[in-house]
C-alpha positions in Angstrom: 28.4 0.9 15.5 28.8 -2.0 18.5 29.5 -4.8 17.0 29.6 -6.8 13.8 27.1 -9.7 14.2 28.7 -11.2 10.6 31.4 -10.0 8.2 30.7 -11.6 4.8 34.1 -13.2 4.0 32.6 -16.3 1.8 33.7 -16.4 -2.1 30.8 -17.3 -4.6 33.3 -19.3 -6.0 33.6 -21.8 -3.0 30.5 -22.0 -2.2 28.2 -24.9 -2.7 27.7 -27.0 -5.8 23.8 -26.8 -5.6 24.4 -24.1 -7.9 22.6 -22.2 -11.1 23.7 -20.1 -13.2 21.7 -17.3 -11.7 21.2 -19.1 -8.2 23.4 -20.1 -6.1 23.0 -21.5 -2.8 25.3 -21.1 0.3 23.7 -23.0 2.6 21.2 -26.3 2.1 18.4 -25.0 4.0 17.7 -21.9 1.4 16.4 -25.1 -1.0 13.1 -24.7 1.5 12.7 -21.5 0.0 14.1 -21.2 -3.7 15.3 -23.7 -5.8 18.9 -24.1 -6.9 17.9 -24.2 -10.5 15.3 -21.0 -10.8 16.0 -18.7 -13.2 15.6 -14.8 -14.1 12.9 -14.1 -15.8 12.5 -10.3 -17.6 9.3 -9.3 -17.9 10.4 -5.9 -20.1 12.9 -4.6 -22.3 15.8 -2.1 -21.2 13.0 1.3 -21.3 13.5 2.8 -17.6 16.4 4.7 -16.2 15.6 4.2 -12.6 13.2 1.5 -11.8 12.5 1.3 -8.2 9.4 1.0 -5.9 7.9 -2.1 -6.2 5.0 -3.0 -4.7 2.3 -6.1 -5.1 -1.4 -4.8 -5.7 -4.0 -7.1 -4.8 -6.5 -4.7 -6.2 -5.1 -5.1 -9.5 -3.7 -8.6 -9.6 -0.3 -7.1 -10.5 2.8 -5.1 -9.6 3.3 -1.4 -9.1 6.7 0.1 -9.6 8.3 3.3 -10.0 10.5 5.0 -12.1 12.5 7.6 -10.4 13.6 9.4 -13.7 11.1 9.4 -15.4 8.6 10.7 -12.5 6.2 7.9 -13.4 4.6 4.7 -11.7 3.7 1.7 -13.8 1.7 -1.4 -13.4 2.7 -4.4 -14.3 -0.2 -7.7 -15.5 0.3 -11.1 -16.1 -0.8 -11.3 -19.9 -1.1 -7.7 -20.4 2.5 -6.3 -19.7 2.9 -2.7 -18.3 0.9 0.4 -18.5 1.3 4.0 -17.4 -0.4 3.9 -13.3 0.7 7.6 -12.5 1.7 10.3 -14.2 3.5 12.1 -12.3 4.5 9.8 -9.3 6.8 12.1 -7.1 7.5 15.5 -8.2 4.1 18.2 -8.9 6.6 21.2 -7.3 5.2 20.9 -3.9 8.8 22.0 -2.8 11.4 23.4 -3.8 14.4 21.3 -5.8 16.1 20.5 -8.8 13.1 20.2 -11.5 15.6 17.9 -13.8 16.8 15.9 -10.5 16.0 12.5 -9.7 12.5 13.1 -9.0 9.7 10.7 -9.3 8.5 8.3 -6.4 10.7 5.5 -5.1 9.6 3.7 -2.2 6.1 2.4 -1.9 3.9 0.6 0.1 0.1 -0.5 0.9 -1.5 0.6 4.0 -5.0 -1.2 4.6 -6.2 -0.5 0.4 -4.1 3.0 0.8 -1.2 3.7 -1.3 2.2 5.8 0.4 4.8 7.0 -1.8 8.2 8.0 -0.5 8.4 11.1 -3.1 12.0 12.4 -3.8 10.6 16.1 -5.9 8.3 16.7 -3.2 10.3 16.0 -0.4 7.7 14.0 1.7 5.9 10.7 2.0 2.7 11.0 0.7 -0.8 8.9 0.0 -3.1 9.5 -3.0 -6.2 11.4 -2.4 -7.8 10.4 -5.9 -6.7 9.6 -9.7 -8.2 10.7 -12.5 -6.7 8.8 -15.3 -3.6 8.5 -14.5 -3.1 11.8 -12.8 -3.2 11.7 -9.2 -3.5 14.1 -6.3 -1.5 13.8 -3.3 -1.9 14.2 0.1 0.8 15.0 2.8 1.5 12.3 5.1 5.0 13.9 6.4 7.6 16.4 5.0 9.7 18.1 7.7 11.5 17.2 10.6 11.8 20.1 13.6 10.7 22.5 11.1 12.9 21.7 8.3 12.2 20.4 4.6 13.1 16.6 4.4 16.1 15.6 1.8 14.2 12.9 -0.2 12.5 10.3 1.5 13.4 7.2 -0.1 12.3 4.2 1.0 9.6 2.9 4.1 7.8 0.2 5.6 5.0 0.4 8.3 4.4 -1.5 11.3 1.2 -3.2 12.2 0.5 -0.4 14.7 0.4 2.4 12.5 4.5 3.2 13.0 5.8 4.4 9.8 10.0 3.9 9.1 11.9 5.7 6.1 14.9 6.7 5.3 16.2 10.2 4.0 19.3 10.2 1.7 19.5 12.9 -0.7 19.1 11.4 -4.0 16.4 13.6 -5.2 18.8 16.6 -4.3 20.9 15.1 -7.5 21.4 18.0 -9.7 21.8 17.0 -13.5 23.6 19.9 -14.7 26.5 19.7 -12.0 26.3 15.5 -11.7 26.5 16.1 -8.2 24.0 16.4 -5.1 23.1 19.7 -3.5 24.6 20.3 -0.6 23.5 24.4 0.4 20.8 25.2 -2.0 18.2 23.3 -1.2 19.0 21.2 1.7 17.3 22.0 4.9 18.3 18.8 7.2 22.1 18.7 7.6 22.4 15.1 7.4 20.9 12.3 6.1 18.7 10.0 8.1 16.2 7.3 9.4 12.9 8.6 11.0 10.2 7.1 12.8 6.8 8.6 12.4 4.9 7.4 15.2 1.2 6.5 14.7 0.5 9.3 17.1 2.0 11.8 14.6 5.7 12.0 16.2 8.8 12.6 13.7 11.4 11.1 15.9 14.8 10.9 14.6 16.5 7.3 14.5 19.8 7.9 13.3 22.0 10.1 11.4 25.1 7.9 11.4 24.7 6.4 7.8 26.1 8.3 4.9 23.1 6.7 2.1 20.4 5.3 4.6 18.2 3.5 2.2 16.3 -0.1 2.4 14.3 -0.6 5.5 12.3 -3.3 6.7 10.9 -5.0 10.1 11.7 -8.5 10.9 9.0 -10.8 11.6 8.1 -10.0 15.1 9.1 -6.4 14.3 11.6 -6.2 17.3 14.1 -5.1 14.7 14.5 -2.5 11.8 16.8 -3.2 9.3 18.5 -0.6 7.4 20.5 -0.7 4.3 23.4 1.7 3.7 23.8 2.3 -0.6 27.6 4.0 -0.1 30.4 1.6 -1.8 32.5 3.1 0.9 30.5 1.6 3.8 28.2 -1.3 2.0 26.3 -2.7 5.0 22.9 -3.6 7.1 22.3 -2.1 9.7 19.7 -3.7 12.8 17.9 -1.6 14.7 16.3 -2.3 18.2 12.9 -0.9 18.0 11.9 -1.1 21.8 15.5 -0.8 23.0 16.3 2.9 22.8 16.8 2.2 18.5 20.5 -0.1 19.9 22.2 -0.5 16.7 24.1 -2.8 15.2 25.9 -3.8 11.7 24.0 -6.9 11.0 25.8 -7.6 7.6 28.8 -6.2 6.1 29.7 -6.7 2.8 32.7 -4.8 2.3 34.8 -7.7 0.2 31.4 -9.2 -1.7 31.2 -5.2 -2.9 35.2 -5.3 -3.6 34.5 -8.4 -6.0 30.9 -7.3 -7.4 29.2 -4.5 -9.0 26.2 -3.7 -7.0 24.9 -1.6 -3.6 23.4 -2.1 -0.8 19.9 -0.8 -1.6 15.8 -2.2 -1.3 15.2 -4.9 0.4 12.1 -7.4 1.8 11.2 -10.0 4.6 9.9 -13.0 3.4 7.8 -15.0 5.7 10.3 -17.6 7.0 12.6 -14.2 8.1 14.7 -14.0 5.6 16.0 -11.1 4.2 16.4 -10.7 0.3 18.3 -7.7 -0.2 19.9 -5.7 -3.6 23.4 -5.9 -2.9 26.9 -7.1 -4.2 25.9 -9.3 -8.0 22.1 -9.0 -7.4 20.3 -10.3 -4.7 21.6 -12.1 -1.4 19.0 -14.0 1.1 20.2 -13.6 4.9 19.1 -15.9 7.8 17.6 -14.0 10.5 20.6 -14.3 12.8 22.8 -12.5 9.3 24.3 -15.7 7.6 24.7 -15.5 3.9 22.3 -18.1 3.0 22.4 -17.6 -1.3 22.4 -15.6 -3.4 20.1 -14.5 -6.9 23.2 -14.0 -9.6 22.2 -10.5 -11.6 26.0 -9.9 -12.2 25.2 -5.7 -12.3 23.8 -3.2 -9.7 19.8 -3.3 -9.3 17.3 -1.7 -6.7 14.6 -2.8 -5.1 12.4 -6.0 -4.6 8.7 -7.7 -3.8 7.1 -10.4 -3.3 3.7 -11.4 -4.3 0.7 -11.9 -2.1 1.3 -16.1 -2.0 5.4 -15.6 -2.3 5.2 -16.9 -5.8 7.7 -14.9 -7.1 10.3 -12.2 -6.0 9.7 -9.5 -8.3 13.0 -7.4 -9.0 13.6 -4.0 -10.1 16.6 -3.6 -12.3 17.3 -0.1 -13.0 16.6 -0.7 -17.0 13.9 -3.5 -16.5 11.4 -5.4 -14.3 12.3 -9.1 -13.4 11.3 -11.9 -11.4 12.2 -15.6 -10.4 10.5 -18.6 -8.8 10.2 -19.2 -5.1 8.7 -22.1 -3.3 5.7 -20.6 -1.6 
C-alpha cells in the first residue's frame, strides 16, 4: 500500500449542524444529493440472517436481494412486499464445502436483461439459465483460478466492455459446527483475492494483499476499482488503477471511525455524481471522488450491502435482519 490519499480522523460529533437523526452531513455540498432531514425507512421486519445482494430489477419494478443463510433470493415490490425469487440462490452442491456454511448467493448484478450471482456454496459466479417457479438452473460463468476451486466469490461489478471484477474472501468456507473458516479442507487458493475476468475469458489475478477483499465498484469513468476490505483489523478502501498495471492505493481508511462504531467495511455503490456510498463504521458513509468524508446515513449497527434504483430515488440498504431504504434527491 503507497500512500494514504485520506485518513478519516473527523468525529460525528463535530461535525456539521445540518444534521438528522439518521443523516448527518459533513460537508454542504452532499445537500445536492440527500437531504439532511431523510430518514430510514424499513421495508420488513427482523426475518433474515444475512441479507446481502441487492440489486434494482427493471424487469420487475422492484429489488432483488439475497439472503446468504438462508440460500435464498427475494424480491422486493412497492405495494406488494417481498416474495420468495429463488430457491436456492447459491449453493445446489456444484462443489465441494460446508453444506450448513454460509452458502446462498451474495453479490449480484444485471448484465444487458442477464442476471450474475457471486455464489459462496458453489464456489463461482454464475448467471441463470432458466427458472421454473422459483427454482433456477445455473450456469458457470467462472469458478477456478490456474486450476484451483475459488474460495467464495463475494461480491462484483462489470465494466461496460464486458470486464467482470469480484472479490474472493472465504466466507462461504464458514464452518457452523467449528464457528470458524476452513482453512485445509476445502480451500484450494491460498489466499484470498480480487480477480479480473476479462471479456476475452482471462482470470487475471489483481491482488492478494487484503485479508477480507469484499465491495467492489468502478468509478465513473472506470479508470479506478474500488475495493472494500471487511477485517476490523484493517477497515479500509482500497483504489485500484485499472489501465495502470492495477497501482494501488488506500483511498479511505477508517481505522478510528471503526474504533468508535460498530460496523465493516463491506458493499458498496457509485452514484452518478461519483460518490461512493459504502457499509461501513454506523451505517453508511458517502465519499467524494477524491475520498473526503462527505456524510454519513446513521444505522448505529453493522449492515451489508446497498442499491440504488433506476432514477436514484432511493438507496435501498441491506441490513443483515431487514431491507431498508431512504430518500435521495435524484
Amino acid at each position: 500500500m503507497k500512500k494514504i490519499i485520506l485518513l478519516a480522523t473527523l468525529i460525528f460529533a463535530s461535525c456539521s449542524s445540518s444534521s438528522g437523526d439518521d443523516v448527518t452531513i459533513i460537508n454542504p455540498e452532499l445537500t445536492d444529493i440527500i437531504s439532511a432531514q431523510a430518514s430510514i425507512e424499513y421495508l420488513t421486519d427482523k426475518v433474515y440472517e444475512v441479507s446481502e445482494g441487492p440489486v434494482w430489477s427493471p424487469q420487475h419494478q422492484g429489488l432483488l436481494f439475497t439472503d446468504v443463510a438462508a440460500n435464498k433470493m427475494y424480491l422486493w415490490k412497492e405495494g406488494q412486499g417481498v416474495s420468495v425469487y429463488l430457491a436456492p440462490s447459491g449453493f445446489t452442491s456444484y462443489a465441494p464445502t460446508f453444506e450448513n456454511g454460509s452458502n446462498g448467493a451474495n453479490g449480484v448484478v444485471y448484465y444487458g436483461n442477464q442476471l450474475i450471482l457471486c455464489q459462496h456454496g458453489d464456489r463461482r459466479v454464475a448467471y441463470i439459465e432458466a427458472i421454473e417457479g422459483t427454482k433456477p438452473t445455473f450456469g458457470t460463468l467462472v469458478d477456478t483460478y490456474q486450476g484451483k476451486r475459488f474460495n467464495s466469490p463475494n461480491d462484483l461489478v462489470i465494466s461496460r466492455k464486458g470486464d467482470f471484477y469480484f472479490t474472493d474472501p472465504p466466507y462461504g468456507l464458514y464452518n457452523k459446527e467449528t464457528n470458524s473458516y476452513d482453512e485445509e479442507l476445502y480451500r484450494e487458493i491460498p489466499f484470498n483475492g480480487i480477480f479480473q475476468y476479462s471479456a476475452a475469458g482471462e482470470v487475471i489475478l489483481i491482488s492478494k494483499e487484503l485479508s477480507r477483499p469484499n465491495g467492489i465498484a468502478l468509478s465513473l469513468d472506470e479508470r479506478y476499482l474500488y475495493v472494500n476490505n471487511s477485517d476490523p483489523k484493517m477497515p479500509l478502501m482500497m483504489r485500484y488503477e485499472v489501465t495502470n498495471n492495477w497501482q494501488e492505493d488506500v483511498f479511505f481508511d477508517g481505522s478510528k471511525l471503526a474504533a468508535k462504531y460498530d460496523g465493516n467495511f463491506d458493499g458498496m455503490k457509485v452514484h452518478s455524481s461519483g460518490h461512493i456510498f459504502t457499509t461501513g463504521p454506523n451505517g453508511i458513509l458517502i465519499l467524494s471522488p477524491t475520498g473526503e468524508l462527505m456524510g454519513t446515513i446513521n444505522f448505529g449497527k453493522a449492515i451489508t450491502n446497498c442499491a440504488f434504483d433506476t432514477t436514484e430515488t432511493y438507496l435501498y440498504v441491506t441490513t443483515f435482519d431487514r431491507l431498508a431504504r431512504i430518500k435521495l434527491k435524484p
